[in-house]
N, CA, C and O of each residue as an XYZ file, in Angstrom:
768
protein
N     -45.798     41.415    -35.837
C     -46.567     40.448    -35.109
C     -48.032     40.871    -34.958
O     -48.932     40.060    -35.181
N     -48.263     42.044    -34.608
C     -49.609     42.642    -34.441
C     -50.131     42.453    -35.761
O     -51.342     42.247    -35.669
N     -49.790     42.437    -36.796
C     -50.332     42.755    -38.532
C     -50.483     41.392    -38.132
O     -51.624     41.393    -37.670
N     -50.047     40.250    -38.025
C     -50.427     39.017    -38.626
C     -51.670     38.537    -37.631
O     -52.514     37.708    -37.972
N     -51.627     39.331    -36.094
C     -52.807     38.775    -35.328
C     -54.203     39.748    -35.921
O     -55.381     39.393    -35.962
N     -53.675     40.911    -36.296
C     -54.614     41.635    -37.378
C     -55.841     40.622    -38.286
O     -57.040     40.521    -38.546
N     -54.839     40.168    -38.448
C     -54.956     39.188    -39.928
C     -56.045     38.500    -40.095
O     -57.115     38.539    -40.701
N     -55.099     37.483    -38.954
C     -55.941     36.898    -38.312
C     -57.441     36.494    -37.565
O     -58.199     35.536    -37.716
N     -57.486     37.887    -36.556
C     -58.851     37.582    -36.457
C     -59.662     38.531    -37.487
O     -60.848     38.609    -37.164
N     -59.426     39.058    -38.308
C     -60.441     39.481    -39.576
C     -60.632     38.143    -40.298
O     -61.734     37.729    -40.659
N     -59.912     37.745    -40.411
C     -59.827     36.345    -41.282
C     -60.952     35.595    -40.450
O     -61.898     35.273    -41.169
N     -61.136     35.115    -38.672
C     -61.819     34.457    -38.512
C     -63.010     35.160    -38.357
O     -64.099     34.592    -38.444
N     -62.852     36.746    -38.060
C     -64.688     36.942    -38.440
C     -65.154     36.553    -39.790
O     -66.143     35.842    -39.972
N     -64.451     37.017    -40.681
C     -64.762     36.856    -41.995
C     -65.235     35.333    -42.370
O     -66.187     35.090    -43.111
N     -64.629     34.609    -41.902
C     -65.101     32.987    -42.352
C     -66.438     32.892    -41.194
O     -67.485     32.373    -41.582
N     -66.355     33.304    -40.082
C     -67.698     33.352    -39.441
C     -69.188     33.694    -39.549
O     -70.203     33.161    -39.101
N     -68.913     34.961    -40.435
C     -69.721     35.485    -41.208
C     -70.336     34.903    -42.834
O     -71.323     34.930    -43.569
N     -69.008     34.416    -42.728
C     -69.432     33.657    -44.187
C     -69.999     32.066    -43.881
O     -71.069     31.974    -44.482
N     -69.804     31.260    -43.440
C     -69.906     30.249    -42.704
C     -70.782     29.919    -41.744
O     -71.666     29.100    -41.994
N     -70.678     30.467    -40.578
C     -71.838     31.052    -39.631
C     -72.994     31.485    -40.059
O     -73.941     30.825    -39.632
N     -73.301     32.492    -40.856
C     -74.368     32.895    -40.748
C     -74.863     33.179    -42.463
O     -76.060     33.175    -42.752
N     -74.221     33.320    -43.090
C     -74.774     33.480    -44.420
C     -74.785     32.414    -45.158
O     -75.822     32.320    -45.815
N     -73.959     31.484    -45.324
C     -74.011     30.207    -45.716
C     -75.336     29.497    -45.215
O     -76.187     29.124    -46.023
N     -75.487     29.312    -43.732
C     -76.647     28.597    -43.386
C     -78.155     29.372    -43.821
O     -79.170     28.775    -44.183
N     -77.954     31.213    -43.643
C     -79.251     31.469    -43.787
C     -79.745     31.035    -45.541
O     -80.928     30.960    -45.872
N     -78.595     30.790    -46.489
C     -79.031     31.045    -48.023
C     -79.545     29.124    -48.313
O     -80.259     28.700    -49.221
N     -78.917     28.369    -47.262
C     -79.410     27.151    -47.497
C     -80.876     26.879    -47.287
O     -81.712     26.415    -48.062
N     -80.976     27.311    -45.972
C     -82.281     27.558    -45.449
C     -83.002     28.396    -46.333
O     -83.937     27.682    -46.695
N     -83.052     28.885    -46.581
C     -83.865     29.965    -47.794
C     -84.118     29.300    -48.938
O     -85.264     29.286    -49.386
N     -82.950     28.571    -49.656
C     -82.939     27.779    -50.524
C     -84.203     26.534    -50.199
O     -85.332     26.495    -50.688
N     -83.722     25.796    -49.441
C     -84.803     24.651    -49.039
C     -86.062     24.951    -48.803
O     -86.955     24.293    -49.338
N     -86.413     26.301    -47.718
C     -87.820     26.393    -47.245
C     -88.263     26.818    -49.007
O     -89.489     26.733    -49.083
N     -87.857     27.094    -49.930
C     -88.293     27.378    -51.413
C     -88.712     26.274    -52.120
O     -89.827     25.876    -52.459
N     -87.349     25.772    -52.308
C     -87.638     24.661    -53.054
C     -88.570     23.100    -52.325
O     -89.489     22.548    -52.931
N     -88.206     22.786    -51.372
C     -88.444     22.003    -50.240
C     -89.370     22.097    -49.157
O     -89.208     21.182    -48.350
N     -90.149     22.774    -48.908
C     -90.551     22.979    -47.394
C     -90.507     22.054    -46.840
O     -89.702     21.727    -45.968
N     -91.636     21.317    -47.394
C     -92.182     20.171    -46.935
C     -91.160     19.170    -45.630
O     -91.347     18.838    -44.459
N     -90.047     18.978    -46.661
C     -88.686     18.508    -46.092
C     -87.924     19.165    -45.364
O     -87.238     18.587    -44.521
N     -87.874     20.710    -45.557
C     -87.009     21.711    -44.629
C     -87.700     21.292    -43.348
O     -86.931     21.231    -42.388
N     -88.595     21.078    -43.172
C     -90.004     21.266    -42.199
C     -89.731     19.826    -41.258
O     -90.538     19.619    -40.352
N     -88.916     19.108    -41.408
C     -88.732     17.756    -40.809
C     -90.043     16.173    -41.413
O     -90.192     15.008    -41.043
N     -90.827     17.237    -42.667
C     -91.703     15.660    -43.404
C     -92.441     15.156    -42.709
O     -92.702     13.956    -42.640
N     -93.156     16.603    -41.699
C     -93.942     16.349    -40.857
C     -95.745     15.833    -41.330
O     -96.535     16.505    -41.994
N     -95.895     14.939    -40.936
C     -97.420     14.079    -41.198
C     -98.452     15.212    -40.185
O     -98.087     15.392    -39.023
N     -99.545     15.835    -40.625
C    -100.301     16.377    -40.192
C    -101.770     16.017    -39.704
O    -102.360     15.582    -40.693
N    -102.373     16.015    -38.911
C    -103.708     15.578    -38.916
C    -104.597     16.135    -38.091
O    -104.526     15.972    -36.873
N    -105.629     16.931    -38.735
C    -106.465     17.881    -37.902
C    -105.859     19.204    -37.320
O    -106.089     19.717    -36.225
N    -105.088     19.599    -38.249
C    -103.750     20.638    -38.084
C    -103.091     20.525    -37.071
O    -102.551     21.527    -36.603
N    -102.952     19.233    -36.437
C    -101.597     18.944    -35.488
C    -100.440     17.726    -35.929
O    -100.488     16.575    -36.363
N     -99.778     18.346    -35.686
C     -98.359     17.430    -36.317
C     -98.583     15.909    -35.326
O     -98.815     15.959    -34.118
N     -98.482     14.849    -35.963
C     -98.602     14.004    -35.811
C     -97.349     12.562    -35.538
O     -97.288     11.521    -34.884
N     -96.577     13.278    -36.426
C     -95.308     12.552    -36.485
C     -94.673     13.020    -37.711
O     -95.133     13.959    -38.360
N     -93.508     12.310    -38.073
C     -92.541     12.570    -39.267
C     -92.504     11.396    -40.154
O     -92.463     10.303    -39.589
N     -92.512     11.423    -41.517
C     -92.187     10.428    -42.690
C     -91.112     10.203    -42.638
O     -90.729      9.717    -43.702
N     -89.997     10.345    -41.585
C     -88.615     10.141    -41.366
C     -88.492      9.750    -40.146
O     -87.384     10.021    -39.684
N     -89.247      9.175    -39.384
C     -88.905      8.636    -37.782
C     -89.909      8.386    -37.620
O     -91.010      8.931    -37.696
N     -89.082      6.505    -37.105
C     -90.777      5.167    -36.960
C     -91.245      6.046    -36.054
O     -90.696      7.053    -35.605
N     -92.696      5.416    -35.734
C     -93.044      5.421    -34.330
C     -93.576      3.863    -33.569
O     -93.442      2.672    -33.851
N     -93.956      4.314    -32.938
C     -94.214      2.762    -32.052
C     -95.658      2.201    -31.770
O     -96.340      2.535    -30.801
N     -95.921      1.570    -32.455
C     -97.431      0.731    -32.859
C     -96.857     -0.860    -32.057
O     -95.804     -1.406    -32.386
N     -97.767     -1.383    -31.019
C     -98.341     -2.436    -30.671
C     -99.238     -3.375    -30.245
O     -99.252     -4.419    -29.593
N    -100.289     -2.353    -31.080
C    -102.379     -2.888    -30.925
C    -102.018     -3.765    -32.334
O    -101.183     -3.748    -33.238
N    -103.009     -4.412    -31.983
C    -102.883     -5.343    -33.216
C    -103.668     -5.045    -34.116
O    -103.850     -5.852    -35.027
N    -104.408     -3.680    -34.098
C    -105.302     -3.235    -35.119
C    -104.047     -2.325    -36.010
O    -104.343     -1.780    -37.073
N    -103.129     -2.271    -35.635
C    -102.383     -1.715    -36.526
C    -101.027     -1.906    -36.861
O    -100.339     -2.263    -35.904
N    -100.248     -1.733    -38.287
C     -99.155     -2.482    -38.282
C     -98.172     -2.125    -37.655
O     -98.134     -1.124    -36.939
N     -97.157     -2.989    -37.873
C     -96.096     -2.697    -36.562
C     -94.591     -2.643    -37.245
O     -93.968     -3.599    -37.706
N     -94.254     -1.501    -37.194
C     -92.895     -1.181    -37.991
C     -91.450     -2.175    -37.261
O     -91.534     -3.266    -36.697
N     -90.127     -1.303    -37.534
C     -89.207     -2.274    -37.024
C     -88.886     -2.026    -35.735
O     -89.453     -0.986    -35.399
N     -88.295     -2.449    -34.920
C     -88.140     -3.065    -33.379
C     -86.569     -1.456    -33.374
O     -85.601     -1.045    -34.015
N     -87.317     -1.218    -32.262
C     -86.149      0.000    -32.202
C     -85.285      0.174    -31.029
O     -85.638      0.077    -29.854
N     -84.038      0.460    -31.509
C     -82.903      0.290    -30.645
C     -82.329      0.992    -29.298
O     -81.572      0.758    -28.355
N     -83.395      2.262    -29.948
C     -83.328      3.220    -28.586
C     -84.260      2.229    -27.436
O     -85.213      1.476    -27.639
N     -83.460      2.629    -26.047
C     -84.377      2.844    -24.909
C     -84.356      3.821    -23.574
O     -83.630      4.814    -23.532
N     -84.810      3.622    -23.010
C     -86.208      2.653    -22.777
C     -87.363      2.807    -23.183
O     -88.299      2.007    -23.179
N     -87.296      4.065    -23.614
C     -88.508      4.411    -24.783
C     -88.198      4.236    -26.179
O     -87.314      4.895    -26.726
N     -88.850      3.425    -26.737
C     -89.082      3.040    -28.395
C     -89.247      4.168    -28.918
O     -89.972      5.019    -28.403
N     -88.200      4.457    -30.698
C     -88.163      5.327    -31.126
C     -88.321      6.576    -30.642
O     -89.316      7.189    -31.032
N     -87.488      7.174    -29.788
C     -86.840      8.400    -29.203
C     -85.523      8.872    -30.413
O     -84.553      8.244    -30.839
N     -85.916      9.924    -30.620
C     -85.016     10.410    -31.654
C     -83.819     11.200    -30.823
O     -82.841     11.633    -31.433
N     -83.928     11.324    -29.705
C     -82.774     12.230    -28.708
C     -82.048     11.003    -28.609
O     -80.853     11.296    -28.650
N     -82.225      9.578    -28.482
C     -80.840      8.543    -28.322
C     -80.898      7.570    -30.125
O     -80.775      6.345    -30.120
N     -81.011      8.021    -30.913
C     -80.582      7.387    -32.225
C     -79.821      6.761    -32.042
O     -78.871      7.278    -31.455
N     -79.703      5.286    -32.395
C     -78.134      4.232    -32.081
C     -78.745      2.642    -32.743
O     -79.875      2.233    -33.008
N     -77.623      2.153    -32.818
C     -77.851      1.109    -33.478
C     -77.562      0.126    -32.258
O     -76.985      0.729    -31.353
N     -77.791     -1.174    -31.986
C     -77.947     -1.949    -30.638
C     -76.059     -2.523    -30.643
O     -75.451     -2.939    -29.657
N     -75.494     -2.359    -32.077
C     -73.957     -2.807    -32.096
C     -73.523     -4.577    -31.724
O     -72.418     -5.072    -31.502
N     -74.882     -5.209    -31.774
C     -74.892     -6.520    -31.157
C     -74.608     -7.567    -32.474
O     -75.355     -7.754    -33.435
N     -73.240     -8.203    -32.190
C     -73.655     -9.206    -34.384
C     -74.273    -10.081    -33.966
O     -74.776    -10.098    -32.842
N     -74.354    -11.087    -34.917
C     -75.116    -11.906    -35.101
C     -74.858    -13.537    -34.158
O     -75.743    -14.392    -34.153
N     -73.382    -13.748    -33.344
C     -73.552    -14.135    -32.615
C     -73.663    -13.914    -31.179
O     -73.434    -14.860    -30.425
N     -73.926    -12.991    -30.802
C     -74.319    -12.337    -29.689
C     -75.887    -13.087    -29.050
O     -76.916    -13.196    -29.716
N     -75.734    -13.466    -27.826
C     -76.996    -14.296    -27.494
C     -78.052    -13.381    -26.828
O     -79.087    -13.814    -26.321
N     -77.598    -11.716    -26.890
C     -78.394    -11.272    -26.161
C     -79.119    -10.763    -27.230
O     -80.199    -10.292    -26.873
N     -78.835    -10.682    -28.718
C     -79.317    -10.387    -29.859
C     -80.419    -11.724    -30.495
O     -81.522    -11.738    -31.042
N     -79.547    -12.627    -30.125
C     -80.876    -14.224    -30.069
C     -81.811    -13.940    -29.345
O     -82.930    -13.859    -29.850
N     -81.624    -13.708    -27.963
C     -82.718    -13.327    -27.073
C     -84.054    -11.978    -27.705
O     -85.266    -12.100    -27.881
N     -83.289    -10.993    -27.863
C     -83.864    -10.102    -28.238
C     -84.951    -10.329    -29.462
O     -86.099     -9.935    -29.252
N     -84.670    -10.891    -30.616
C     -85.139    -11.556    -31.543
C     -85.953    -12.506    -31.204
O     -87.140    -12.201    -31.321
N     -85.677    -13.802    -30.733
C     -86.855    -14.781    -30.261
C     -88.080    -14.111    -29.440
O     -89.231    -14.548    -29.435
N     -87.588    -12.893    -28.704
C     -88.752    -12.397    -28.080
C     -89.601    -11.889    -29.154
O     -90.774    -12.232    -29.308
N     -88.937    -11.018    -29.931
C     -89.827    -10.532    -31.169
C     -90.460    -11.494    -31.852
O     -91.257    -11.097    -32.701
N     -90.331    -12.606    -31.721
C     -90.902    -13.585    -33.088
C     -91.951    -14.321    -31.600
O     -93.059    -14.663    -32.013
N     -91.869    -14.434    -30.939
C     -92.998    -14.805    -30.158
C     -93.614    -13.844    -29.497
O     -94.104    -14.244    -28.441
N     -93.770    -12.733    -29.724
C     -94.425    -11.516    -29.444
C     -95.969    -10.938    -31.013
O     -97.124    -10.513    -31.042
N     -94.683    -11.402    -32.141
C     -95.737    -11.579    -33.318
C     -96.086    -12.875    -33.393
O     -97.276    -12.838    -33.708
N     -95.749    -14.033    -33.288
C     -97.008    -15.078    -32.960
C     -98.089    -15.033    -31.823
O     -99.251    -15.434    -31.865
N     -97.396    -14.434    -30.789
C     -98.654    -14.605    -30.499
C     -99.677    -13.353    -30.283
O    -100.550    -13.300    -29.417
N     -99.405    -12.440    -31.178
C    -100.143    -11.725    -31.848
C    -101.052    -11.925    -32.671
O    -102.187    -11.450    -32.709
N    -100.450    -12.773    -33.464
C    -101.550    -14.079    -34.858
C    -100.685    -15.046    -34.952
O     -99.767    -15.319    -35.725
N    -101.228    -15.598    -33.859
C    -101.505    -17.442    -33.907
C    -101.204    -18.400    -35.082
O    -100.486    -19.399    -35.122
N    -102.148    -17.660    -36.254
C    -102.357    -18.360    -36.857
C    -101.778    -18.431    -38.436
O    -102.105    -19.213    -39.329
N    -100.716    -17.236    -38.460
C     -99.534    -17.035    -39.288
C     -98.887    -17.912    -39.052
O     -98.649    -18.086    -37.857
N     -98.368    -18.761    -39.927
C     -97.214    -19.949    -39.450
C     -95.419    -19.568    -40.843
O     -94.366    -20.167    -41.062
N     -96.212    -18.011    -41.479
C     -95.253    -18.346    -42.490
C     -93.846    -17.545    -41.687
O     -94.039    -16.663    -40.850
N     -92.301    -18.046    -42.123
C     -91.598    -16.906    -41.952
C     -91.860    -15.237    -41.162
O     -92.489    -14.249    -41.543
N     -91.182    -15.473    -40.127
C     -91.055    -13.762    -39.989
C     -90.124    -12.796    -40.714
O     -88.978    -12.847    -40.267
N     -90.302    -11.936    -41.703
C     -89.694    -11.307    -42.328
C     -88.348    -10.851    -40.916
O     -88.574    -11.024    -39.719
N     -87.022    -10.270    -41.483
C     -86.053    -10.290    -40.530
C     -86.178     -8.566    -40.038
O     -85.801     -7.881    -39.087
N     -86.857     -8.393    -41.164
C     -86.654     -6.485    -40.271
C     -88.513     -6.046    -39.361
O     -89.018     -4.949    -39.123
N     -88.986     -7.341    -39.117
C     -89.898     -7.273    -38.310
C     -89.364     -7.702    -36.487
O     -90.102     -7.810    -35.508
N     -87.836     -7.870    -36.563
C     -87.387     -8.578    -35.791
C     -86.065     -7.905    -35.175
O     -85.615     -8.138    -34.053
N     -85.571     -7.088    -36.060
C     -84.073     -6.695    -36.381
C     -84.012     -5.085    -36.204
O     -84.429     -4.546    -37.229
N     -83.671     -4.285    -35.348
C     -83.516     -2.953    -35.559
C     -83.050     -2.456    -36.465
O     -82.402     -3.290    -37.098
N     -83.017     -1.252    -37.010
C     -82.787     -0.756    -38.187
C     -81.050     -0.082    -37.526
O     -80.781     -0.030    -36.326
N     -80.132      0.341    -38.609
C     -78.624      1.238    -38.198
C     -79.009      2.146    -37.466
O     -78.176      2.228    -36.563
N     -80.313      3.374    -37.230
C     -80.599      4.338    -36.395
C     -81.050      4.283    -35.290
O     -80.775      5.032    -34.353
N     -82.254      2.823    -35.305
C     -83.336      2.513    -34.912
C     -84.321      3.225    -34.447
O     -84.954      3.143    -33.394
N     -84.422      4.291    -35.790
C     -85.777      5.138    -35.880
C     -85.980      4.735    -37.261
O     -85.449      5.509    -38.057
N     -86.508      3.885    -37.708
C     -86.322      3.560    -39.178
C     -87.725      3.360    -39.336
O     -88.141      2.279    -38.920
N     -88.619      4.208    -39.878
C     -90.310      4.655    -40.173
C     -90.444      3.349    -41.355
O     -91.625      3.013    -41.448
N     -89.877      2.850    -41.921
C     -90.461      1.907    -43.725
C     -89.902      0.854    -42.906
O     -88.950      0.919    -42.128
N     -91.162     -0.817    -43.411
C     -90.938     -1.722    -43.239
C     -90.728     -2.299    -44.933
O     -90.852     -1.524    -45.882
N     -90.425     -3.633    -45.087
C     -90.702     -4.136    -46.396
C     -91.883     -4.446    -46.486
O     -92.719     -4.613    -45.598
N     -91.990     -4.557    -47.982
C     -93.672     -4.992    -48.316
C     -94.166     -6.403    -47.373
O     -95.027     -6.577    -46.510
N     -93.153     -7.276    -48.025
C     -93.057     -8.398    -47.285
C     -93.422     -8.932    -45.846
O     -94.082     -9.910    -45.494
N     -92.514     -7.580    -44.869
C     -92.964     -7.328    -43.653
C     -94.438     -6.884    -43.474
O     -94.997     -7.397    -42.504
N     -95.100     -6.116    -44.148
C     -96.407     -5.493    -44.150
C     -97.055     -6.665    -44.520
O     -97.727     -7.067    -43.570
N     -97.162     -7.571    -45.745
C     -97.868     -8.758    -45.972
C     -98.376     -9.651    -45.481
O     -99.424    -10.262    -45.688
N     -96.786     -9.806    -44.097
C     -97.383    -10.925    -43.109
C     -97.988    -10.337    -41.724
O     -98.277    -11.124    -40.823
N     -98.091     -9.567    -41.639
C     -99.508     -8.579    -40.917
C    -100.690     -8.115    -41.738
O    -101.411     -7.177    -41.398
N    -100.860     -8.903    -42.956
C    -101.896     -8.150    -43.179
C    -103.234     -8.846    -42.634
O    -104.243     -8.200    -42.350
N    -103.127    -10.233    -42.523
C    -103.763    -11.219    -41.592
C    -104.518    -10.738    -39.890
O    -105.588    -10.760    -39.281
N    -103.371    -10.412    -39.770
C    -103.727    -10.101    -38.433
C    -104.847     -8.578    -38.425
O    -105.986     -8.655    -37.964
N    -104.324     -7.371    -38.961
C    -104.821     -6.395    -39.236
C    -106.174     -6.617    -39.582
O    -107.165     -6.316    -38.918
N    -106.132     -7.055    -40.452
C    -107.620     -7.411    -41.191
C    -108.695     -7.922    -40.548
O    -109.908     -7.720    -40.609
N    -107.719     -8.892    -39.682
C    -108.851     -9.616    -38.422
C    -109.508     -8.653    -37.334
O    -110.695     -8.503    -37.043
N    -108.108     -7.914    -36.713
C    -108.472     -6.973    -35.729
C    -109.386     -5.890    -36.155
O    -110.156     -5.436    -35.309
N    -109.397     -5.455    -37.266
C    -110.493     -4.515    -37.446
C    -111.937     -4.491    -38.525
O    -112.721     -3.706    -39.058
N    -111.603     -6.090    -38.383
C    -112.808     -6.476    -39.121
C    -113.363     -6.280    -40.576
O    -114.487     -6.145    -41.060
N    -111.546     -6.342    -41.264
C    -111.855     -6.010    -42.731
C    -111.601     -6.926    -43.191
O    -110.951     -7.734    -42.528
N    -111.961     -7.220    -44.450
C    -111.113     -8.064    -45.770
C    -109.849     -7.939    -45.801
O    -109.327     -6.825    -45.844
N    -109.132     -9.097    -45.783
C    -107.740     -9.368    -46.132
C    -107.178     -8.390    -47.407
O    -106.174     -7.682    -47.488
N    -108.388     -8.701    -48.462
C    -107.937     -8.081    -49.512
C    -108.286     -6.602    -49.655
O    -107.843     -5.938    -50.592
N    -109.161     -6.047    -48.626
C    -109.085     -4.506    -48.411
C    -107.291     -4.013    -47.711
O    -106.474     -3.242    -48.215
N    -107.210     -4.670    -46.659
C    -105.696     -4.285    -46.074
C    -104.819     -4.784    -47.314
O    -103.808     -4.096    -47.458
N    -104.928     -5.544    -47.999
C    -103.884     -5.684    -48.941
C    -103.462     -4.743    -49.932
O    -102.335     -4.520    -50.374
N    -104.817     -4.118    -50.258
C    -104.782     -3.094    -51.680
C    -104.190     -1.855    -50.619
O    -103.085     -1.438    -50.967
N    -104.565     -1.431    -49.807
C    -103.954     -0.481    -48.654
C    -101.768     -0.425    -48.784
O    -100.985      0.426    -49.205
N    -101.609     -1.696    -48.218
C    -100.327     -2.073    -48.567
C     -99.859     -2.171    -50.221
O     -98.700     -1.798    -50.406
N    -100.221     -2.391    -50.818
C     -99.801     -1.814    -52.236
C     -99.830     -0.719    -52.672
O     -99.084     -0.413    -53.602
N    -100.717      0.188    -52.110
C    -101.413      1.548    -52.207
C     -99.656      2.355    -51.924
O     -98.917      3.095    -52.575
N     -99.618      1.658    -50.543
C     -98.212      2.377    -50.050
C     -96.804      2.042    -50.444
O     -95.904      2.879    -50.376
N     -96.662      1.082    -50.766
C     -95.452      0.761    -51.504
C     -94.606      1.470    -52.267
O     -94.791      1.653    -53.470
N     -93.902      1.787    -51.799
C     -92.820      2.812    -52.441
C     -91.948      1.983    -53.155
O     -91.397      1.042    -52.583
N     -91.688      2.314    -54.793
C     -90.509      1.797    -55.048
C     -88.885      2.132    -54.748
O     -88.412      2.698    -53.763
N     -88.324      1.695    -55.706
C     -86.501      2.400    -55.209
C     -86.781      3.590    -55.631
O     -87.551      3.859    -56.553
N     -86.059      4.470    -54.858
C     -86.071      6.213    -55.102
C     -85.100      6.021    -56.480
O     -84.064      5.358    -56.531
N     -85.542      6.562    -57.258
C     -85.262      6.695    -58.586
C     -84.833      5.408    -59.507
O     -83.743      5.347    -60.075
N     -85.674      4.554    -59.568
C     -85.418      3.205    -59.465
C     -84.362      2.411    -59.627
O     -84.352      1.604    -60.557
N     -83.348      2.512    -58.782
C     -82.162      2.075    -58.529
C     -81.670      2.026    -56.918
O     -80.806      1.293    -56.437
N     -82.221      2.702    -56.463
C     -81.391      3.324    -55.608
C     -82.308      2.690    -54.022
O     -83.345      3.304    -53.768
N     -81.858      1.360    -52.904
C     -82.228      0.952    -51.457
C     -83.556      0.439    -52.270
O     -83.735      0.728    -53.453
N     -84.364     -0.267    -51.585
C     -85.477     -1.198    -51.695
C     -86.905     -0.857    -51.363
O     -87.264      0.023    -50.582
N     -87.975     -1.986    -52.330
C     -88.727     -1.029    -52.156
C     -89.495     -1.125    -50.781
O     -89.099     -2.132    -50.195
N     -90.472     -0.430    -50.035
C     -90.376     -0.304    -48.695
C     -92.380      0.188    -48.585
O     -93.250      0.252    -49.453
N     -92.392      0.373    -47.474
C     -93.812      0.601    -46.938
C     -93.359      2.094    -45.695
O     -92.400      2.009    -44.928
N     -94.120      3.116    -45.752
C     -94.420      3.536    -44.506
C     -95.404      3.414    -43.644
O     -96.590      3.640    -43.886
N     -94.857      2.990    -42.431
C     -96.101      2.565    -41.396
C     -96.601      3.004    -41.212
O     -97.705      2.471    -41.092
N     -96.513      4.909    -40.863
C     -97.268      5.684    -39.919
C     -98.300      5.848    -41.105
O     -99.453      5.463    -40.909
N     -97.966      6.378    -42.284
C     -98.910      6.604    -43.182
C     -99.698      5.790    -43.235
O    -100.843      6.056    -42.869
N     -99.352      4.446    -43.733
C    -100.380      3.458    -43.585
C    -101.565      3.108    -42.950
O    -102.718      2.819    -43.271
N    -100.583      3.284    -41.463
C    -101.887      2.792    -40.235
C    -103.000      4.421    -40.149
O    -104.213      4.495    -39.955
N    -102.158      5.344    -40.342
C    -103.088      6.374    -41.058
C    -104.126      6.180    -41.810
O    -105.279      6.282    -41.391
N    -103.687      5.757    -43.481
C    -104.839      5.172    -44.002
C    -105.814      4.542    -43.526
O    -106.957      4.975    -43.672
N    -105.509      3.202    -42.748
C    -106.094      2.310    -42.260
C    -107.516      2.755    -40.909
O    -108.461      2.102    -40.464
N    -107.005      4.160    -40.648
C    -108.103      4.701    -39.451
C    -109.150      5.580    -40.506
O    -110.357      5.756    -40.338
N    -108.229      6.112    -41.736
C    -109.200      6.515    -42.553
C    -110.405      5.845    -43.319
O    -111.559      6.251    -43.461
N    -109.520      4.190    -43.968
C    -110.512      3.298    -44.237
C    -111.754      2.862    -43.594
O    -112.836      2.482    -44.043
N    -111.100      3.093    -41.934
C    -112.607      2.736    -41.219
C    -113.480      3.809    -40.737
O    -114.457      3.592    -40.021
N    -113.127      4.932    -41.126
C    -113.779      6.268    -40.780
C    -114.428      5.944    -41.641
O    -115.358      5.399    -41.047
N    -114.694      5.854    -42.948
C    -115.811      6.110    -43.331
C    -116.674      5.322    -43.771
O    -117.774      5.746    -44.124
């Protein structure tokens, strides 16, 4: 009986050691090599302070800048400590509610957009930290943007194409915009 509890816990240091601690340190080693960038959480930098992540929206609602998707955490927008999806379908009236507020929150943001609201300008994302809007979504802000900071339509436009990401390896989820970068650009465009 003693030989097999022997055994035993050698067996579970041994997988602890292997598992625990050497497994994770050779991944980590592996990634900060090949990867940093990404080991690093795809952190956006500016003026050598981290700024945010290329992997978690943040929350834009000046109208000088665009406005990613509607996020599910609260009561603070895009909080990455409560990640969740709102779990509400599509006949759910508190999900109507939620939505009509969004679509009269961007009208009357610009008035004078009358086209379609794209649905993921409206719609939380499965995490609802979801940083990429569609182009589409970016398009019908580019109106507004342009107004608020006193550019050409077709300056914010080439901006939004600029960013357009296609499918990751062209097959693979849709193609998409990142906001933070963008509205990044967009403070750069008027810097200089």
């Amino acid at each position: 009986m003693s030989r097999l509890i022997r055994n035993a816990v050698t067996m579970l240091l041994v997988m602890t050691i292997i598992t625990g601690i050497a497994y994770p340190l050779v991944a980590t080693g592996v990634a900060q090599m090949l990867f940093p960038h990404q080991a690093n959480g795809s952190l956006i930098v500016k003026d050598g302070k981290p700024i945010g992540s290329e992997l978690i929206g943040q929350y834009f609602d000046d109208p000088r800048y665009f406005w990613g998707r509607p996020s599910a955490t609260t009561p603070q927008p895009n909080n990455g400590t409560a990640s969740n999806g709102s779990n509400l379908g599509p006949t759910n009236t508190a999900l109507r509610d939620a939505v009509q507020q969004r679509i009269d929150a961007l009208r009357k943001a610009d008035p004078g957009n009358a086209t379609p609201v794209p649905a993921d300008l409206v719609t939380a994302s499965g995490s609802g930290l979801d940083p990429d809007i569609s182009p589409a979504a970016a398009q019908y802000q580019v109106a507004r943007v342009a107004h608020a900071r006193h550019l050409s339509a077709e300056q914010v436009l080439a901006l939004v194409t600029q960013f357009t990401q296609g499918r990751q390896l062209g097959l693979l989820g849709e193609p998409r915009v990142n906001v933070l970068q963008l509205n990044l650009a967009l403070d750069g465009l008027q810097s200089k």
